[in-house]
C-alpha positions in Angstrom: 157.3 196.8 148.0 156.3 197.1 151.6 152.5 198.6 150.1 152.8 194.8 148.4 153.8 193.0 151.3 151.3 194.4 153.2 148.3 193.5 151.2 149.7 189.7 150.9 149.6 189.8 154.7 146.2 191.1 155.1 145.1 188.9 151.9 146.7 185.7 153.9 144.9 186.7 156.9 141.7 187.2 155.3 141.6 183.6 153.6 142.5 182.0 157.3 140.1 183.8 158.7 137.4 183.0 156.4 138.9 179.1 156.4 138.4 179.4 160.5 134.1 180.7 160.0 133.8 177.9 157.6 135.0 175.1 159.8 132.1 173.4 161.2 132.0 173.4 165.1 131.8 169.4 165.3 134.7 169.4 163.2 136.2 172.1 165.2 135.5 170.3 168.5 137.6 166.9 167.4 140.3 168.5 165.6 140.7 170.6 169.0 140.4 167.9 171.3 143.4 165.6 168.9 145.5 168.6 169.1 145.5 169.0 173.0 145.9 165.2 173.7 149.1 165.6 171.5 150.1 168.3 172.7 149.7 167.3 176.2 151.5 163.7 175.4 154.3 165.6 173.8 154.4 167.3 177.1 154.8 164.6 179.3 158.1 163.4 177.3 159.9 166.7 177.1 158.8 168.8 180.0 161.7 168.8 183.5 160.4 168.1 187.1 157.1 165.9 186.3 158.0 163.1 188.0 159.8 161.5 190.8 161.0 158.8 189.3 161.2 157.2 185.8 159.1 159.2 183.3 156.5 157.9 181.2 156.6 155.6 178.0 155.0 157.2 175.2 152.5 154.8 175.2 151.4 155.8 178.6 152.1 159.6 178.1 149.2 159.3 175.3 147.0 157.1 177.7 147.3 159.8 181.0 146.8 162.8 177.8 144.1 161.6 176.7 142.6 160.5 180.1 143.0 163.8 181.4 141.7 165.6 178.1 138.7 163.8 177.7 138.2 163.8 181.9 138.1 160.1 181.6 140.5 159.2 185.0 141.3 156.0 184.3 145.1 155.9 185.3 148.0 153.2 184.4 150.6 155.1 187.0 149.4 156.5 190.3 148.8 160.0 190.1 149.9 160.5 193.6 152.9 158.8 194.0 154.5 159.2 190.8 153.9 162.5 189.6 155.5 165.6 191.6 153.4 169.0 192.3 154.2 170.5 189.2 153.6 167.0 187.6 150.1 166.7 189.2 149.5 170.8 188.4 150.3 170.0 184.5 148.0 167.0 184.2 145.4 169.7 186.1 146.2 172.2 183.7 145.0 169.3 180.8 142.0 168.4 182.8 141.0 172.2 183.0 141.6 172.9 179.4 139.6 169.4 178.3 136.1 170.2 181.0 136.2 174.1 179.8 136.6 172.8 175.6 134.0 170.2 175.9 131.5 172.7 178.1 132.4 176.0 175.6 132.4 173.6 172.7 129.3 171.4 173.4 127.3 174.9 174.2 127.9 176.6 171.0 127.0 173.8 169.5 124.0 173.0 170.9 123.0 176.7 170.7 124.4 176.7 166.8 121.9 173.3 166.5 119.5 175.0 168.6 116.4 175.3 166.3 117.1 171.6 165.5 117.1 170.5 169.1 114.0 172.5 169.9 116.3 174.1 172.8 115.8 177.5 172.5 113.5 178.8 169.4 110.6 179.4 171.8 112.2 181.2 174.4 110.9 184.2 173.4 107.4 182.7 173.9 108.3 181.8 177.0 109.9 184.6 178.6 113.8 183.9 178.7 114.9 186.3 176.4 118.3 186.1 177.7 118.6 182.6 176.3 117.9 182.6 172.8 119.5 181.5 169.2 120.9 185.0 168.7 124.0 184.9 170.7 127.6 185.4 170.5 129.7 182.5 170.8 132.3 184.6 172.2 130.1 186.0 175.3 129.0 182.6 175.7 132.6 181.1 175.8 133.3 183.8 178.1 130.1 183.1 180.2 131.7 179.7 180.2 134.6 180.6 181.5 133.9 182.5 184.0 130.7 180.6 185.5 133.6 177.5 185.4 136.2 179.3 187.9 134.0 180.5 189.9 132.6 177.2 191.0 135.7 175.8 191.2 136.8 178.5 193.4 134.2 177.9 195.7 134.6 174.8 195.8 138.1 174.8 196.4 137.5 176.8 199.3 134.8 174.5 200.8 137.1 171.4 200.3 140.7 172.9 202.1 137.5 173.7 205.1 136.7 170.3 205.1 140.3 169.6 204.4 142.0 171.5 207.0 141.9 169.8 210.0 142.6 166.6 208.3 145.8 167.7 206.2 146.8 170.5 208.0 146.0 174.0 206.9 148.8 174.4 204.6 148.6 170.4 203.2 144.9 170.9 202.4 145.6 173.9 199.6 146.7 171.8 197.0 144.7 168.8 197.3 141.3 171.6 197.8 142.1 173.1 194.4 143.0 169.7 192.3 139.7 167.7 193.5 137.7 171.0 193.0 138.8 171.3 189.3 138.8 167.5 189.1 135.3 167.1 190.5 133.9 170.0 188.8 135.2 168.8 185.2 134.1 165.4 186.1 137.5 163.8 185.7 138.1 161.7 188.9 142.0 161.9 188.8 142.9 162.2 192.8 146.1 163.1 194.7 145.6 160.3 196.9 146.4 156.5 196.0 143.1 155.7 197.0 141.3 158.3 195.3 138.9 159.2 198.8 138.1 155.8 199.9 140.1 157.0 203.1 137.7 160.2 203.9 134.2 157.5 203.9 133.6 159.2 207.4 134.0 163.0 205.8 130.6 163.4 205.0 130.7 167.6 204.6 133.8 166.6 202.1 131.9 164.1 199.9 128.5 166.4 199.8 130.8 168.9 198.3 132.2 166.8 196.0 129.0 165.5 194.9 128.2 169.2 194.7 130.9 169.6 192.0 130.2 166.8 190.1 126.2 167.2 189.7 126.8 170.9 188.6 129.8 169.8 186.1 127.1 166.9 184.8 124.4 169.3 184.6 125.4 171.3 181.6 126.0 174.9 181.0 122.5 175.7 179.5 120.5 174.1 181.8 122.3 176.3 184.6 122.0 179.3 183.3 118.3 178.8 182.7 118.0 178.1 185.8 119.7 181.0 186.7 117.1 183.1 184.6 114.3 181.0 186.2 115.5 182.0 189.5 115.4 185.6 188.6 112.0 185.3 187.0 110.3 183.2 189.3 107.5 185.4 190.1 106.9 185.6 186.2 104.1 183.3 185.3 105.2 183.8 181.7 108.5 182.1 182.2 109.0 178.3 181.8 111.8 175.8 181.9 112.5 174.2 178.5 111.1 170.7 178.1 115.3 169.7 177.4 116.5 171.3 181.4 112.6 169.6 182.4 114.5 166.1 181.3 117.8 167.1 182.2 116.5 168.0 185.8 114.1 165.0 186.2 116.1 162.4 185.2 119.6 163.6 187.0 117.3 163.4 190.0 115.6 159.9 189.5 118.8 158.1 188.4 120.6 159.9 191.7 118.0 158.8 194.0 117.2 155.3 192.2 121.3 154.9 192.1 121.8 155.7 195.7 118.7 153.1 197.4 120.0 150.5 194.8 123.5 150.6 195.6 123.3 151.5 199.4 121.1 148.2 199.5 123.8 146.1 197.7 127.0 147.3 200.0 124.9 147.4 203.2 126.8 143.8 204.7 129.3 144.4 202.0 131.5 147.6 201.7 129.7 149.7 203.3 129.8 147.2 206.5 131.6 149.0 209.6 130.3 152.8 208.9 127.5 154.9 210.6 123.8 154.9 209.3 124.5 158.0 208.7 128.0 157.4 206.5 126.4 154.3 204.5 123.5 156.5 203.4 126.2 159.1 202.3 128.3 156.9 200.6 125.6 155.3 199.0 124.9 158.4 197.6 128.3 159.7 196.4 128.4 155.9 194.8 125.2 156.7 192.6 126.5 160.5 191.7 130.0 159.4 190.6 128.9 156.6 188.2 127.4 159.8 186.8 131.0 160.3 184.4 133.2 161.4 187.8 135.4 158.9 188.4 135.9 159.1 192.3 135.3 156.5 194.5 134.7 155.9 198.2 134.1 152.2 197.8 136.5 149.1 196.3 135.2 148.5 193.4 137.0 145.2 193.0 135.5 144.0 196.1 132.3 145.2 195.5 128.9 142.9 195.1 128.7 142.0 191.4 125.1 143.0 191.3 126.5 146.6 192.4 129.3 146.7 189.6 126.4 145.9 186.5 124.4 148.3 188.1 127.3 150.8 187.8 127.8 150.1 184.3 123.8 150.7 183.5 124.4 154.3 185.6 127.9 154.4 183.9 126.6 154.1 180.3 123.7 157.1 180.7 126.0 159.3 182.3 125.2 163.2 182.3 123.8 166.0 180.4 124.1 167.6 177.3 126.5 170.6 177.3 128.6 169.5 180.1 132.1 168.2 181.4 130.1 164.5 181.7 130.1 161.9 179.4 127.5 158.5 178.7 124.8 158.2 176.4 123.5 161.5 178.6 120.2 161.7 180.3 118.2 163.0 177.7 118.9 160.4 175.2 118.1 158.1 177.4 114.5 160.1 178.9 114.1 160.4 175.4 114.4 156.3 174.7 112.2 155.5 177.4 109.5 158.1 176.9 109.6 156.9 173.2 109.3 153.3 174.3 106.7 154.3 176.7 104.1 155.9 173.7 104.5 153.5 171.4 103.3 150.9 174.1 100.1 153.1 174.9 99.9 153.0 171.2 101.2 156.8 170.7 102.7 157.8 167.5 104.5 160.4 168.7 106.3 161.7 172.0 104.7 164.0 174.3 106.4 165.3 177.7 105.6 168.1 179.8 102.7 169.3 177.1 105.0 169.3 174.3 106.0 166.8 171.9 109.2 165.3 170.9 110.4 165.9 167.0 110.4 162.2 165.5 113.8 163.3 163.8 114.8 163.6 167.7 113.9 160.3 168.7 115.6 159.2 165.5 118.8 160.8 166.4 118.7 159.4 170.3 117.9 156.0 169.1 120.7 156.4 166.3 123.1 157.4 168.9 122.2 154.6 171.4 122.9 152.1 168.4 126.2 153.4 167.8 127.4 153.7 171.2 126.3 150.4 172.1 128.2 148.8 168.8 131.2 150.4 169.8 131.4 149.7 174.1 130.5 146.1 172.4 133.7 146.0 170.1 135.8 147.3 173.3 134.7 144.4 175.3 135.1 142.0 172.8 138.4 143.1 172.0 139.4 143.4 176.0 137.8 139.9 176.5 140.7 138.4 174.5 143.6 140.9 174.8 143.4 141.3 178.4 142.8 137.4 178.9 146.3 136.6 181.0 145.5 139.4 182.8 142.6 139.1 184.5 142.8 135.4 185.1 145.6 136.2 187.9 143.0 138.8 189.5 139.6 137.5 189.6 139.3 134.1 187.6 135.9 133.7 188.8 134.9 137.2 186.9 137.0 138.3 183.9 133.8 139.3 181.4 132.7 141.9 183.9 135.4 143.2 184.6 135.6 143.6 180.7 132.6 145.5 180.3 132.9 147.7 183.5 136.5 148.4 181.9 135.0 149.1 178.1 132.2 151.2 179.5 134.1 153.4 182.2 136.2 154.6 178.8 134.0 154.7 176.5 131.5 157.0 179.2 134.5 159.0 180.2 134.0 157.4 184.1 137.1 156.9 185.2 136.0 154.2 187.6 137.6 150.7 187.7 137.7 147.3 188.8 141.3 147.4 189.5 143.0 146.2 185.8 143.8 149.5 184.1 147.2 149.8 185.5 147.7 146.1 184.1 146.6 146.2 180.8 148.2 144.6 177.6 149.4 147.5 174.9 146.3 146.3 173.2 144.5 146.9 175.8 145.5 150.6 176.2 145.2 151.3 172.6 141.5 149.9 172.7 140.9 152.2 176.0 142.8 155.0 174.4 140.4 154.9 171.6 136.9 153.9 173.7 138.1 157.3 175.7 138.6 159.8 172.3 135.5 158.3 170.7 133.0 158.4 173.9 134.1 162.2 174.5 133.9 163.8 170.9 132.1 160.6 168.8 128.3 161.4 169.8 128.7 164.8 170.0 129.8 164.8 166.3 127.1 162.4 165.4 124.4 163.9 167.2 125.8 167.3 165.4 126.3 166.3 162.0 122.7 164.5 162.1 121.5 167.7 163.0 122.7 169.1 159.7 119.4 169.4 157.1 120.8 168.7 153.9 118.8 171.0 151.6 119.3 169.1 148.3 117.4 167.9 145.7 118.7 163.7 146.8 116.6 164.8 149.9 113.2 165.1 148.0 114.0 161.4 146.8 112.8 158.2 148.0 111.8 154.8 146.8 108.5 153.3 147.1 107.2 152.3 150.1 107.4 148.8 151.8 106.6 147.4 155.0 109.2 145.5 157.2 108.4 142.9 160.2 109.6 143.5 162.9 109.3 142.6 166.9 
C-alpha cells in the first residue's frame, strides 16, 4: 500500500510538473500577476494593524493591489496618512514583489523570444558570450534578484544621507528604504502627502531618485550588457546590440528633450521662486518621472496645460523593454519613427546602427501602438462621461485633459495625476483598475504571443493579391 501511495505521489507530481514546463511564460506572467493583486487585496481586508483609521472598502483594497502590483501609484487614500508602518511596509512588500515579477518575467521572456527579437542570436558574433539564448531562467531570475537589492540597497543608503539632516537620522531610515524600492521599481507611491514636492530644493535627493528610476526604466538586459561592455571595453570585437543602441539613445533624447521642454513651460509657472540651479533640476526630475515613476516635485493640477499634454506624450512611450517601467516603451516607439522615417526616404526596410529592422518587428511595434492607443482611447471615453460631476467642481475650464492625463497615467503604469483619482466615481476606478492590469501585462502578452511562429500548414495559405489605397 505505501509502495502504491508512493508512486501516485510521484506520478501526481510528475503531471504538475510537466503542466508547469508547458505553461507559456506570457501566460505565466498574467496568471501571476491576477494572483498577487488578489492576494494582496485579500490582504488588505483581513490583515491587523494596516491602518490608522477605517480600513479599506474592497473596492479600494483592489484599486491600491493592483496599483501597487502593477507599480502604477495612482492612490484613492493617502499613503502617508492613512496607512501605519507596517501598513505602508505591506503595500512595499507588493510593490517589491510586482517590479522583481515584471523584470524576472519580462527577461525570460524576451530571452525565451530572443531569436525572434533579434536580441541576442548574434552575440556570439559579437563577443558577449555571456549574454546569449542558452541560458537558465533560474540564474537569470536569480541575477534578477540579486542585481535588484543591491541597487535598492544603495540607494537606500544614499537617500537616508540626503535624508538625515532633514528627518533626523533615525526618521530618515524608513522613508530611505520605501522611496529606494519605490523609485527603483518605478512605482511612485511616497510616505509623504505630497509625494516630494516639499524637497524641490534637495537637489542630491532628486539626482538619486532619478538615479533609481532611469536604472529601473532601463531594463535588466540592457544593464547587464552593459555590464559586459564595461568589462570588454578594450575588445574591438564586442558591440552593444542594436535593441540597448535604441534603448540607450532614445532614454537619453526623450530625457534631455523632456527636461528643456518642460523646464521652459514652468519657468514663470511652477517652477517660479527656485534657484537656476533648482529649476534646471526640477525640470529634469519632471522629464525622468513621466518616464512610468510616478513622483512628482511639481503640482500637476496647476501646471501649464502645454506641460500636462506634453506629459502625456512622454507618459504614453514610457521605458524599456525588460524593466519595472511601463508605456508603449522606447523601442517601439524608435522603432515607429525610424520606420516612418525610411519609408519617407523611400526605404523599404529599416536600417539603424548598420543593421536592419525585421519587417515582422515593425509589424509587431506598429500592432502594439494600435492596440494601446484603442484601449487609452476607450479609458478616456469612458472617464469623459463617468467622471463628468466630478471634475466639473475641480477644473470646469479643463475636464477632457484631465481625462486623458488620467487614462494614460494608468494605462502607462505612471502614477502621476492631475489631482481626481482620489475622487473618482466606482466606474471610474473600475475603468482605472482595468487601464492599470491591461497596460502592465496586455503588451507584453501581445508582443509575446505575436512572437510565436505558428508552423502550420494555414501559414503557407493566402489569397491572391490586391492592392489597397491608402494615405
Amino acid at each position: 500500500m505505501a509502495t502504491a501511495s508512493t508512486s501516485n505521489h510521484a506520478s501526481l507530481l510528475h503531471r504538475l510538473s510537466m503542466w508547469w514546463r508547458s505553461v507559456p511564460p506570457a501566460q505565466l506572467f498574467v496568471g501571476s500577476f491576477f494572483l498577487l493583486i488578489v492576494l494582496g487585496t485579500v490582504g488588505f481586508k483581513v490583515l491587523p494593524g494596516l491602518y490608522t483609521g477605517p480600513e479599506l472598502s474592497w473596492l479600494n483594497a483592489l484599486f491600491t493591489s493592483t496599483s501597487a502590483v502593477c507599480v502604477t501609484g495612482l492612490i484613492v487614500v493617502d499613503t502617508a496618512t492613512f496607512f501605519t508602518t507596517w501598513g505602508q511596509a505591506y503595500l512595499l512588500l507588493l510593490i517589491q514583489l510586482g517590479g522583481l515579477g515584471i523584470i524576472s518575467f519580462t527577461s525570460i521572456i524576451i530571452v525565451v523570444l530572443g531569436r525572434r527579437l533579434s536580441l541576442r542570436h548574434q552575440a556570439l558574433a559579437t563577443g558577449a558570450a555571456e549574454i546569449t539564448d542558452d541560458v537558465h531562467y533560474a540564474d537569470l531570475a536569480w541575477a534578477v534578484m540579486k542585481f535588484t537589492l543591491g541597487t535598492e540597497l544603495l540607494g537606500a543608503v544614499l537617500l537616508y544621507l540626503s535624508w538625515g539632516s532633514a528627518l533626523g537620522w533615525q526618521g530618515a531610515v524608513w522613508p530611505a528604504v520605501f522611496h529606494s524600492i519605490s523609485a527603483f521599481c518605478n512605482a511612485g507611491f511616497s510616505t509623504f502627502s505630497t509625494s516630494l514636492m516639499n524637497f524641490q530644493g534637495n537637489a542630491p535627493l532628486l539626482l538619486v531618485v532619478m538615479a533609481l528610476i532611469v536604472m529601473g526604466g532601463l531594463g535588466f538586459l540592457t544593464l547587464e550588457e552593459l555590464n559586459v561592455w564595461y568589462r570588454k571595453r578594450q575588445s574591438k570585437r564586442f558591440r552593444l546590440s542594436t535593441h540597448s543602441q535604441i534603448v540607450l539613445g532614445t532614454t537619453a533624447v526623450l530625457i534631455v528633450g523632456g527636461a528643456v521642454v518642460i523646464t521652459a513651460f514652468e519657468w514663470q509657472h511652477t517652477l517660479q521662486g527656485l534657484s537656476l540651479v533648482d529649476r534646471v533640476v526640477n525640470g529634469l526630475f519632471a522629464s525622468v518621472t513621466t518616464r512610468t515613476a510616478g513622483f512628482n516635485t511639481i503640482d500637476y493640477g496647476a501646471a501649464h496645460p502645454s506641460t500636462n499634454f506634453f506629459t502625456i506624450l512622454w507618459m504614453s512611450i514610457g521605458g524599456s523593454p525588460g524593466s519595472t517601467a511601463g508605456g508603449l516603451k522606447t523601442t517601439t516607439a524608435a522603432i515607429l519613427c525610424l520606420a516612418a522615417w525610411a519609408r519617407l526616404r523611400g526605404y523599404h526596410y529599416t536600417h539603424v546602427s548598420g543593421r536592419t529592422i525585421p519587417p515582422e518587428t515593425v509589424q509587431r511595434a506598429t500592432s502594439l501602438f494600435v492596440l494601446g492607443f484603442v484601449v487609452v482611447t476607450a479609458g478616456v471615453f469612458v472617464l469623459s462621461f463617468s467622471e463628468l460631476p466630478s471634475i466639473l467642481a475641480i477644473a470646469p475650464q479643463g475636464t477632457f485633459l484631465h481625462h486623458m492625463f488620467e487614462a494614460v497615467s494608468a494605462f502607462n503604469t505612471v502614477g502621476l495625476s492631475m489631482g481626481i483619482t482620489s475622487d473618482l466615481s466606482i466606474t471610474g476606478r473600475w475603468t482605472t483598475i482595468l487601464l492599470m492590469f491591461i497596460g502592465r501585462v496586455g503588451p507584453l502578452t501581445v508582443a509575446a504571443a505575436m512572437s510565436i511562429e505558428r508552423r502550420t500548414q494555414r501559414d503557407n495559405f493566402r489569397y491572391a493579391y490586391e492592392d489597397v489605397i491608402v494615405g
